[in-house]
C-alpha beads as a LAMMPS data file, in Angstrom:
LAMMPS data file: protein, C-alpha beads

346 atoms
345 bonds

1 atom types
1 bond types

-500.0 500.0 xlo xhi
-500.0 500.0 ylo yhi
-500.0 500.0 zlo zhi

Masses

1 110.0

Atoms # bond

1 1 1 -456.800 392.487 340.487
2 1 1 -457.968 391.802 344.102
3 1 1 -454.377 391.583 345.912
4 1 1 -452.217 392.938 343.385
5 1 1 -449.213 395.108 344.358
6 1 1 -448.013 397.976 342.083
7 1 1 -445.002 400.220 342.006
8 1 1 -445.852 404.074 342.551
9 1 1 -446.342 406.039 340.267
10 1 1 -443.866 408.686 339.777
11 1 1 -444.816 412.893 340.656
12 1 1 -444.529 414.370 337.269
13 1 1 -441.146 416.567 338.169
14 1 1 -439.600 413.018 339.168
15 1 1 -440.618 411.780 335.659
16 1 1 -439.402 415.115 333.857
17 1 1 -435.993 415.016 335.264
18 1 1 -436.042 411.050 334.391
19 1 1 -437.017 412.263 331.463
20 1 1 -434.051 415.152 331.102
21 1 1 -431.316 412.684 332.358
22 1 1 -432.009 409.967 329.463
23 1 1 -431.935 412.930 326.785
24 1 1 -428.924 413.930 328.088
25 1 1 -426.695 410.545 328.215
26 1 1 -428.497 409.813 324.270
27 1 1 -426.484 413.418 323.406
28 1 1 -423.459 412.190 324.885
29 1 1 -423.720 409.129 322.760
30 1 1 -424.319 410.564 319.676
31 1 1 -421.759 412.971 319.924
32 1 1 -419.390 409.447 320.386
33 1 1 -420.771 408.430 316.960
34 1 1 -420.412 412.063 315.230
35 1 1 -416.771 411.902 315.976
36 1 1 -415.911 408.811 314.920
37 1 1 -417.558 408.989 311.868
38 1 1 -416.407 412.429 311.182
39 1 1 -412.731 411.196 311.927
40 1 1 -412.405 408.116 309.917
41 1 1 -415.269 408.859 306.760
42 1 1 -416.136 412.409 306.335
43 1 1 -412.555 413.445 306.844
44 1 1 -410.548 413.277 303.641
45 1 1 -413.738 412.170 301.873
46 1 1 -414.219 414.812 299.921
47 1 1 -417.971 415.021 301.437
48 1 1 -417.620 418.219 303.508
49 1 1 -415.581 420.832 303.329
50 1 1 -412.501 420.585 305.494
51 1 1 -413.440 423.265 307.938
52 1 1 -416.271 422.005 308.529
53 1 1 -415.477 418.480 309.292
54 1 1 -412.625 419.667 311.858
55 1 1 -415.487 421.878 313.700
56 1 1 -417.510 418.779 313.690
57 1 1 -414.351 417.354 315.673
58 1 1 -413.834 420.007 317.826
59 1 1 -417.376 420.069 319.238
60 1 1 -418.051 416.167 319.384
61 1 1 -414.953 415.646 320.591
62 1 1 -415.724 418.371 323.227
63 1 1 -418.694 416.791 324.468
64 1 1 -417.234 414.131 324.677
65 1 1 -413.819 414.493 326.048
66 1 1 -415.009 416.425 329.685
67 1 1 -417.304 413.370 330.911
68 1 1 -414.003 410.885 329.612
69 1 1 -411.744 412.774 331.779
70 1 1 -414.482 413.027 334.462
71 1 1 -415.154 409.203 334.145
72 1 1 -411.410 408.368 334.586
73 1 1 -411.139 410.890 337.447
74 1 1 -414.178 409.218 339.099
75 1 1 -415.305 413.011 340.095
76 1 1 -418.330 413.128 341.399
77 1 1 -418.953 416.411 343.457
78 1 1 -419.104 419.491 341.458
79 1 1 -415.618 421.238 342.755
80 1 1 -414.146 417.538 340.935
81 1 1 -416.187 417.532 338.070
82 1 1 -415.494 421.400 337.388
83 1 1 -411.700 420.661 337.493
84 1 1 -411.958 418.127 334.848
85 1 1 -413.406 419.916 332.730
86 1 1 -411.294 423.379 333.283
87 1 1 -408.244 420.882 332.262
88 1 1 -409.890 419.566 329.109
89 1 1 -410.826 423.360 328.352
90 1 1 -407.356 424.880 328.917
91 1 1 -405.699 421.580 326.937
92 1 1 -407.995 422.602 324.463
93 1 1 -407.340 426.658 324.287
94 1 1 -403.783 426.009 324.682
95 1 1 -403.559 424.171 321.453
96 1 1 -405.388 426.645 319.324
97 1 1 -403.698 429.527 320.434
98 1 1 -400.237 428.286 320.826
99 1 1 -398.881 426.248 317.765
100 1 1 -395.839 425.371 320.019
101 1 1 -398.784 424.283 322.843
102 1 1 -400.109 421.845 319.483
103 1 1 -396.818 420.393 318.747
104 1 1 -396.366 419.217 322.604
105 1 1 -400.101 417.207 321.882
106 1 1 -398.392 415.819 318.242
107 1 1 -395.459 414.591 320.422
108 1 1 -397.557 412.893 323.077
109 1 1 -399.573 411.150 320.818
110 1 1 -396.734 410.234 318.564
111 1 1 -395.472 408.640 321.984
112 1 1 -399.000 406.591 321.698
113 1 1 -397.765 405.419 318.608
114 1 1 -400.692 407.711 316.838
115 1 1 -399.639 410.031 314.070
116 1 1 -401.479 413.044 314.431
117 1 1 -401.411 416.685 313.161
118 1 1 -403.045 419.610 315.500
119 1 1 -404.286 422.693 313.690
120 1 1 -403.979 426.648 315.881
121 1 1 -406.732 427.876 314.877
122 1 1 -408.275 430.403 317.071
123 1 1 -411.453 430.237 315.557
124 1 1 -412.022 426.301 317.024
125 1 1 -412.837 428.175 319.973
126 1 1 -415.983 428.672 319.393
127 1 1 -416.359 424.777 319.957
128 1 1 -416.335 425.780 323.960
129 1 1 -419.763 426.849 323.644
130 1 1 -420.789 423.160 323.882
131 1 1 -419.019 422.430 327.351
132 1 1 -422.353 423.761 329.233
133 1 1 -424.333 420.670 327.422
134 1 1 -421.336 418.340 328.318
135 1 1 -421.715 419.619 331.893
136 1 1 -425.226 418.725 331.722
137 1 1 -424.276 414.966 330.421
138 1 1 -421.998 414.652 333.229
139 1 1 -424.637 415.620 335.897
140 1 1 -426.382 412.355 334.047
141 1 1 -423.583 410.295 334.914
142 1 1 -423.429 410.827 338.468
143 1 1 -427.412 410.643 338.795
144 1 1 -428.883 407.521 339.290
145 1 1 -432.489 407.030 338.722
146 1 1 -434.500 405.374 341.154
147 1 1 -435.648 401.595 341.216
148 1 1 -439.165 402.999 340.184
149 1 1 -437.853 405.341 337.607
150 1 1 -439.531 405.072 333.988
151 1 1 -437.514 402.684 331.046
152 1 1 -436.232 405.923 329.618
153 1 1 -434.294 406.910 332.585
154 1 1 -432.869 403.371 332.211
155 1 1 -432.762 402.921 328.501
156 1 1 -429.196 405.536 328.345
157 1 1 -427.044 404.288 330.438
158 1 1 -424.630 406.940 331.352
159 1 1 -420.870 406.607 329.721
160 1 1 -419.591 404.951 333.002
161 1 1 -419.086 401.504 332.321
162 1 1 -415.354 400.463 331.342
163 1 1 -416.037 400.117 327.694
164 1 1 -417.519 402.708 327.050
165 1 1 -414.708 404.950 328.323
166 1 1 -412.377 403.371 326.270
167 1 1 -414.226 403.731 322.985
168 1 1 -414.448 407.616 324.048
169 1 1 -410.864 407.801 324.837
170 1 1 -410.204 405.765 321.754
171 1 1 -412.145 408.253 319.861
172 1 1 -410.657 411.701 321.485
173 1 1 -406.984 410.347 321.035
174 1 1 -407.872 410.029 317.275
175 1 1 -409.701 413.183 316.751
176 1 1 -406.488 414.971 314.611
177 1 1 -405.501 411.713 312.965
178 1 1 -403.992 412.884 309.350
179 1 1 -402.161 410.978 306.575
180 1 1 -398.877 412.285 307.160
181 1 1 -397.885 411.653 303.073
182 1 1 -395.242 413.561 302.240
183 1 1 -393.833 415.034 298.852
184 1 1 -390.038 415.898 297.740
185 1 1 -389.966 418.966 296.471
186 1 1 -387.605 422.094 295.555
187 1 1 -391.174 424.663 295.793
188 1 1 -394.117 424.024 297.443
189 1 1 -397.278 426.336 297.203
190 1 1 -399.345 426.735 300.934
191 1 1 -402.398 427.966 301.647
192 1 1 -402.106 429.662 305.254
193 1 1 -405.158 431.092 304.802
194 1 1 -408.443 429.871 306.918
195 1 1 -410.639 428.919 304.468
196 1 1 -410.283 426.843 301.001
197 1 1 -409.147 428.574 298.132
198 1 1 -408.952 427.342 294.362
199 1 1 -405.431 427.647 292.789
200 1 1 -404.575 427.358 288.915
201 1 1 -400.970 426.918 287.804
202 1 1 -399.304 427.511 284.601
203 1 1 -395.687 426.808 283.884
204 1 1 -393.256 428.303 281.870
205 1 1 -392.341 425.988 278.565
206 1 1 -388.879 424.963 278.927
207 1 1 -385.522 425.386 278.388
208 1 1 -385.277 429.049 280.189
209 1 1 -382.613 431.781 280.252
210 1 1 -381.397 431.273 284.055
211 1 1 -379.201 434.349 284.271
212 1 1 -382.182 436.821 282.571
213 1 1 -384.390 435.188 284.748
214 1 1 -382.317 435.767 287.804
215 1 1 -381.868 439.421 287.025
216 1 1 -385.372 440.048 285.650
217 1 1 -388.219 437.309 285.825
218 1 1 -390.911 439.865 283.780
219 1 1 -388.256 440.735 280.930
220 1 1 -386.833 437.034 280.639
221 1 1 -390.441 435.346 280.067
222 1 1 -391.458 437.948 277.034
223 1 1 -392.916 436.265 274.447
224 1 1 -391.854 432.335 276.513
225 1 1 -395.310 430.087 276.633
226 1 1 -396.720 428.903 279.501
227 1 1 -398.900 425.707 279.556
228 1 1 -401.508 424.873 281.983
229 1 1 -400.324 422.405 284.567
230 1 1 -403.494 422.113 286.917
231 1 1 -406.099 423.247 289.062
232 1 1 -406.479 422.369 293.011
233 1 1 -409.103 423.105 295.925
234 1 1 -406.508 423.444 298.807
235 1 1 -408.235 423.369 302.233
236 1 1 -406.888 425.374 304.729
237 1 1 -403.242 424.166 305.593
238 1 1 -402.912 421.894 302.525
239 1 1 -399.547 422.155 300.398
240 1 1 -398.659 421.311 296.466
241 1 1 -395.221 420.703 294.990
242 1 1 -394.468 423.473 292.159
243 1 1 -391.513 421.314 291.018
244 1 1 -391.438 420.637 287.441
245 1 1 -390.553 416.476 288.806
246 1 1 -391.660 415.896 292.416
247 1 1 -392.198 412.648 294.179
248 1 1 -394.280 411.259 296.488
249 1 1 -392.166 409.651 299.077
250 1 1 -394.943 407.871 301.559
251 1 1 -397.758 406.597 301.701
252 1 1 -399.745 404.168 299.413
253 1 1 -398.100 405.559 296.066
254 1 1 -394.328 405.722 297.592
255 1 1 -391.985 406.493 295.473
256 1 1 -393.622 407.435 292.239
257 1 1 -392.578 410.444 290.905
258 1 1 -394.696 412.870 288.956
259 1 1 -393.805 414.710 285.794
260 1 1 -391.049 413.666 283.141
261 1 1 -389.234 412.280 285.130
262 1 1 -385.038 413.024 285.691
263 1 1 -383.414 416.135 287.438
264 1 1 -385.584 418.797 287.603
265 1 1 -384.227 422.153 284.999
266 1 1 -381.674 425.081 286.208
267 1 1 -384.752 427.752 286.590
268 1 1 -388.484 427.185 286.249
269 1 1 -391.204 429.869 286.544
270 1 1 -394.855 429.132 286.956
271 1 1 -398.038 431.697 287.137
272 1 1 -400.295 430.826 289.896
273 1 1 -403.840 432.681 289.631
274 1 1 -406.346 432.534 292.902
275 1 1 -409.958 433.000 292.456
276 1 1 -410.813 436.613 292.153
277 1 1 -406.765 437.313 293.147
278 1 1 -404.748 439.170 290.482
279 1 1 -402.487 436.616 288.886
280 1 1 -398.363 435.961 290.706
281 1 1 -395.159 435.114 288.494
282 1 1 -392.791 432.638 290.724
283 1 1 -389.452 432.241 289.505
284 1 1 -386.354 430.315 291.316
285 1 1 -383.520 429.142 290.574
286 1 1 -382.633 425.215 291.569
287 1 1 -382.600 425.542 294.813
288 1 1 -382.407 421.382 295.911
289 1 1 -385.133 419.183 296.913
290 1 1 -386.594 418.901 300.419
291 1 1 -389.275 416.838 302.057
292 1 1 -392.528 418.376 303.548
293 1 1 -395.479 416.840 304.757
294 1 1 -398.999 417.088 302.405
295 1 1 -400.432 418.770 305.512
296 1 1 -397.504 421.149 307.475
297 1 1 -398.830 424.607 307.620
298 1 1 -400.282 426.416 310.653
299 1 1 -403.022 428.791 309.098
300 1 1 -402.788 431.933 309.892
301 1 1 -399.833 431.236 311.892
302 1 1 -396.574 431.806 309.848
303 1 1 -393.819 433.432 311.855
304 1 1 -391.071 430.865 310.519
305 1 1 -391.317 430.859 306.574
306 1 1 -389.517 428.265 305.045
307 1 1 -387.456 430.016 301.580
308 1 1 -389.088 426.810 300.181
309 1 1 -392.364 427.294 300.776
310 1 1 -394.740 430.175 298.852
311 1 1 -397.649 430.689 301.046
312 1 1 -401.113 432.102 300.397
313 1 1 -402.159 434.798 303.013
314 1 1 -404.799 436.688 303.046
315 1 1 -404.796 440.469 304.044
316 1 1 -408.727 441.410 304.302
317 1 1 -410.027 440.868 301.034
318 1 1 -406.558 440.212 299.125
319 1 1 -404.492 436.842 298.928
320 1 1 -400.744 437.376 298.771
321 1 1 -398.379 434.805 297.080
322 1 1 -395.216 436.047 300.025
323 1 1 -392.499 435.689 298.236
324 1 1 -388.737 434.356 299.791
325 1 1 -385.221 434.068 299.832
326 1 1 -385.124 431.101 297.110
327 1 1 -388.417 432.070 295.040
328 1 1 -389.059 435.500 293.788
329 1 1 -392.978 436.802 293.314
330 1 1 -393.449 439.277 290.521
331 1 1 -397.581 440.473 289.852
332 1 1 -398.373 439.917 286.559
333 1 1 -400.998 440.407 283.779
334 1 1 -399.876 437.646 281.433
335 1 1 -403.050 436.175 279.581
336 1 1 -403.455 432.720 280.244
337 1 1 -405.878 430.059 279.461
338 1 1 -408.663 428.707 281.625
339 1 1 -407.740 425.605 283.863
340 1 1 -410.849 423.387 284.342
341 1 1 -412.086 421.271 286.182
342 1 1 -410.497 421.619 289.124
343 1 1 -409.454 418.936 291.808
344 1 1 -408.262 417.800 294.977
345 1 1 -404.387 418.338 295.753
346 1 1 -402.408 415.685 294.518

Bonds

1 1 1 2
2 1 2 3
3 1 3 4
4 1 4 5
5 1 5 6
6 1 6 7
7 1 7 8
8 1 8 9
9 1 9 10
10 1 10 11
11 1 11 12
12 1 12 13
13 1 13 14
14 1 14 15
15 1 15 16
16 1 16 17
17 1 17 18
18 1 18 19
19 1 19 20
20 1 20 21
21 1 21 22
22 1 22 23
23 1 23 24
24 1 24 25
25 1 25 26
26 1 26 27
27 1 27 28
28 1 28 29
29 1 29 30
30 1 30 31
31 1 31 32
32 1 32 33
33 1 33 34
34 1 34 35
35 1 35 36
36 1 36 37
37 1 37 38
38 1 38 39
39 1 39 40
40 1 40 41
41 1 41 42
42 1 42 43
43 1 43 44
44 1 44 45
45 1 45 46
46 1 46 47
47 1 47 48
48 1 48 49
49 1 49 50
50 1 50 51
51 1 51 52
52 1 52 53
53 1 53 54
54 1 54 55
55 1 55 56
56 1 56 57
57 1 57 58
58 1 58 59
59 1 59 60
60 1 60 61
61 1 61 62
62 1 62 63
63 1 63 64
64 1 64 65
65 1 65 66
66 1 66 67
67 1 67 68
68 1 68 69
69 1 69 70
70 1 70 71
71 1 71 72
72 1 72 73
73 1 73 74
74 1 74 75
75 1 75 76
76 1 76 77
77 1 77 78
78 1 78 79
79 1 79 80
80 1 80 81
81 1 81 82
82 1 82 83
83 1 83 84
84 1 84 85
85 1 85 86
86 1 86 87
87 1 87 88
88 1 88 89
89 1 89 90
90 1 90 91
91 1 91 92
92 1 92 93
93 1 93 94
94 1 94 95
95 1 95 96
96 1 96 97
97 1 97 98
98 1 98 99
99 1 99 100
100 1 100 101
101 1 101 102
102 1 102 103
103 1 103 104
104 1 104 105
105 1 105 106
106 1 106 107
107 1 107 108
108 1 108 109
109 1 109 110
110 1 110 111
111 1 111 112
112 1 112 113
113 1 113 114
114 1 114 115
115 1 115 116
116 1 116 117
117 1 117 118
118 1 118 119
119 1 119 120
120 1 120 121
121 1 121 122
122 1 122 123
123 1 123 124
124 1 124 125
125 1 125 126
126 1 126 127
127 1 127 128
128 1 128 129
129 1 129 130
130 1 130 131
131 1 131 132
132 1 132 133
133 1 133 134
134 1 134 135
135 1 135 136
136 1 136 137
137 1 137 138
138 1 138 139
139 1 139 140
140 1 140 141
141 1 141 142
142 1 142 143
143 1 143 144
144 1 144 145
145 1 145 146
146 1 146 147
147 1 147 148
148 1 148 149
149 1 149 150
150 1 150 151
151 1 151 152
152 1 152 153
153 1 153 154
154 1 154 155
155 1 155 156
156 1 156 157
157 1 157 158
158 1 158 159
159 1 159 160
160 1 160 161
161 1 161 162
162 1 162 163
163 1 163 164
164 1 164 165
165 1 165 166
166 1 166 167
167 1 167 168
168 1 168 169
169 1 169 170
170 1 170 171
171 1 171 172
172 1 172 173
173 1 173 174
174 1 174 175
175 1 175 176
176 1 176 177
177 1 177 178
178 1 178 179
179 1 179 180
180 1 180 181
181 1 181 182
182 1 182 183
183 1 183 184
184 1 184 185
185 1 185 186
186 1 186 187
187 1 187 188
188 1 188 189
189 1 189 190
190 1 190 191
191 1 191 192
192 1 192 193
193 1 193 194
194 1 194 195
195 1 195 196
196 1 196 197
197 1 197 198
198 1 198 199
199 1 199 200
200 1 200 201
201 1 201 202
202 1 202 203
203 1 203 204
204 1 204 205
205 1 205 206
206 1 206 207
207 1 207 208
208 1 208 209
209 1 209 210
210 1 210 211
211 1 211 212
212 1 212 213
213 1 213 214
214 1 214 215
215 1 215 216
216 1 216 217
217 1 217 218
218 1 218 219
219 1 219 220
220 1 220 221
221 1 221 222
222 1 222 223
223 1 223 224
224 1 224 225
225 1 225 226
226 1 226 227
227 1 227 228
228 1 228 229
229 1 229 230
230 1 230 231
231 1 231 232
232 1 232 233
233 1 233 234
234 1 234 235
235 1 235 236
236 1 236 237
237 1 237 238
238 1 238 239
239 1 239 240
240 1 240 241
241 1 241 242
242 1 242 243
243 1 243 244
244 1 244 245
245 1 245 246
246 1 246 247
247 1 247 248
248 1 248 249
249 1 249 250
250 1 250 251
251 1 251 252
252 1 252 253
253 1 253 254
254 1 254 255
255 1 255 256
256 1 256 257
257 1 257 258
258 1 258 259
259 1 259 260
260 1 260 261
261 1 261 262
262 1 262 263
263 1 263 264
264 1 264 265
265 1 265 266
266 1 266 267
267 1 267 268
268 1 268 269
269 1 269 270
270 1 270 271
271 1 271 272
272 1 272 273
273 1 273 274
274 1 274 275
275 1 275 276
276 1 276 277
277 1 277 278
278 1 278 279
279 1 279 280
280 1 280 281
281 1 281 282
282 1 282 283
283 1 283 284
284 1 284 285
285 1 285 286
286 1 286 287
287 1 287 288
288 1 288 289
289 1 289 290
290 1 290 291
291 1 291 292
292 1 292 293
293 1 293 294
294 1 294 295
295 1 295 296
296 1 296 297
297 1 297 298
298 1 298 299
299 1 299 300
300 1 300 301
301 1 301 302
302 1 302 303
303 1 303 304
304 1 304 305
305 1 305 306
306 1 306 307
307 1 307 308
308 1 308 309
309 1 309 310
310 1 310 311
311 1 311 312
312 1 312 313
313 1 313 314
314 1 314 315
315 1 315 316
316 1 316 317
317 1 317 318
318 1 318 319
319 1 319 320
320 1 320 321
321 1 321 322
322 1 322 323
323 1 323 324
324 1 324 325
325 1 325 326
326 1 326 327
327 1 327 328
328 1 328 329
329 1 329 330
330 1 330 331
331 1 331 332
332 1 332 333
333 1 333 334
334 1 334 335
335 1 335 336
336 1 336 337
337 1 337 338
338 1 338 339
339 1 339 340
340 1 340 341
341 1 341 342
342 1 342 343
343 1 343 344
344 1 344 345
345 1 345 346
């Protein structure tokens, strides 16, 4: 039209870096959404395996946590911006590395008032990788486009606005948010392996000889049946009661114990058989009751045994049933029958 005014047009490497900014806010974005749905659906949903859902975490929350931290710092040269995210980084390393580094983060967000539990697990480290692309998001946030720069440079707003901030604070705070349930036990059977394993357990019919089975588990269970109790997945850090009665003392079912109910017997001896693992004879003696959590084991980290505790570790292609102080582990070949299906931990 005769008069008409238009805005210029854009040079094609102003559009393509218009272009580059939007994509890169959108990632931050969905990374927001990929941890919050990872932290409060897929998590304890049985959907995806638990390793992978915390690696989801640990890169989502990784993208998202450096431009937070950033945000809040209001860094906007590059010596700023790189400090932020060198603080999220080493926060992050120090954790995986150094279980008493992940306690410190349990205890700080217990002081929020959030209940949390913070795995060592040096593999998570590979979750640094995705700091470059969060760098890249970041570089978003403290580029403006120009007033006559296309809708898609406008269309992602960079995270920079107070409420979005929050919601990405919210959402890193809650990133290791467990059920802290916890069982009373006398045994408890922990897999401090890093990977899922599938554990069958037979017990020993009752009454026992206690003093044979003291001075010789093998000998004292000749010819004794053993019934088949269950069969769990345990994830990676997850823990069963082996007592004959145990109880379940938080949570939405507290209180209810589990078995026949009553004192639990002088002895007890189960078999517990792992997937392609020969099968392990635990015997104790009563040894009292004791309160863990359903979630309390550092994989692969497990300097300070508790005597209560008989954890799974694996020693290249073998998983050991370590024995302790209070529970004695004894290989055997007893025939037993097949446990199926198999479930999630009680």
């Amino acid at each position: 039209m005769l008069g008409a005014t238009y805005p210029p047009r854009q040079p094609p490497r102003a559009r393509s870096i218009a272009t580059a900014l939007s994509r890169s806010r959108f990632v931050w974005w969905v990374a927001l959404a990929l941890l919050i749905v990872n932290d409060h659906v897929l998590k304890g949903a049985g959907l995806l395996p638990g390793w992978l859902t915390g690696k989801l975490s640990d890169f989502a929350g990784l993208m998202v946590a450096p431009v937070v931290v950033s945000t809040i710092a209001r860094a906007r040269r590059s010596a700023a911006r790189a400090a932020c995210f060198c603080l999220v980084a080493t926060l992050f390393g120090a954790t995986k590395l150094w279980p008493p580094a992940a306690r410190l983060a349990e205890a700080a967000a217990g002081a929020l008032g959030i209940a949390s539990k913070v795995w060592s697990d040096p593999t998570d480290l590979m979750a640094l990788l995705i700091l470059p692309v969060a760098w890249r998001v970041d570089t978003a946030r403290t580029s403006t486009p120009s007033p006559s720069a296309s809708w898609r440079a406008r269309a992602a707003r960079p995270p920079r606005n107070a409420a979005a901030v929050i919601l990405g604070a919210a959402a890193c705070l809650a990133t290791s948010r467990v059920d802290l349930g916890a069982y009373r036990t006398s045994v408890y059977l922990a897999n401090a392996t890093l990977s899922p394993v599938t554990a069958r357990l037979h017990r020993a019919r009752a009454p026992l000889d206690c003093a044979a089975l003291a001075s010789d588990p093998a000998a004292a269970l000749i010819g004794v049946p053993f019934d088949p109790v269950a069969c769990w997945r345990l994830d990676a850090g997850k823990l069963v009661p082996l007592s004959r009665n145990w109880l379940r003392i938080t949570g939405t079912d507290a209180g209810i114990a589990q078995g026949p109910g009553g004192p639990g017997p002088d002895c007890d001896a189960v078999v517990v058989h792992v997937d392609g693992q020969p099968d392990t004879l635990l015997s104790w003696q009563q040894v009292g009751e004791i309160d863990v959590d359903l979630q309390s084991v550092e994989p692969g980290f497990t300097d300070d045994l508790d005597p209560h505790g008989i954890y799974l570790e694996r020693l290249r292609e073998r998983i050991y049933e370590t024995g302790s102080s209070l529970v004695v582990s004894t290989p055997t070949s007893l025939v037993l029958p097949e446990i199926t299906p198999c479930g999630d931990a009680p």
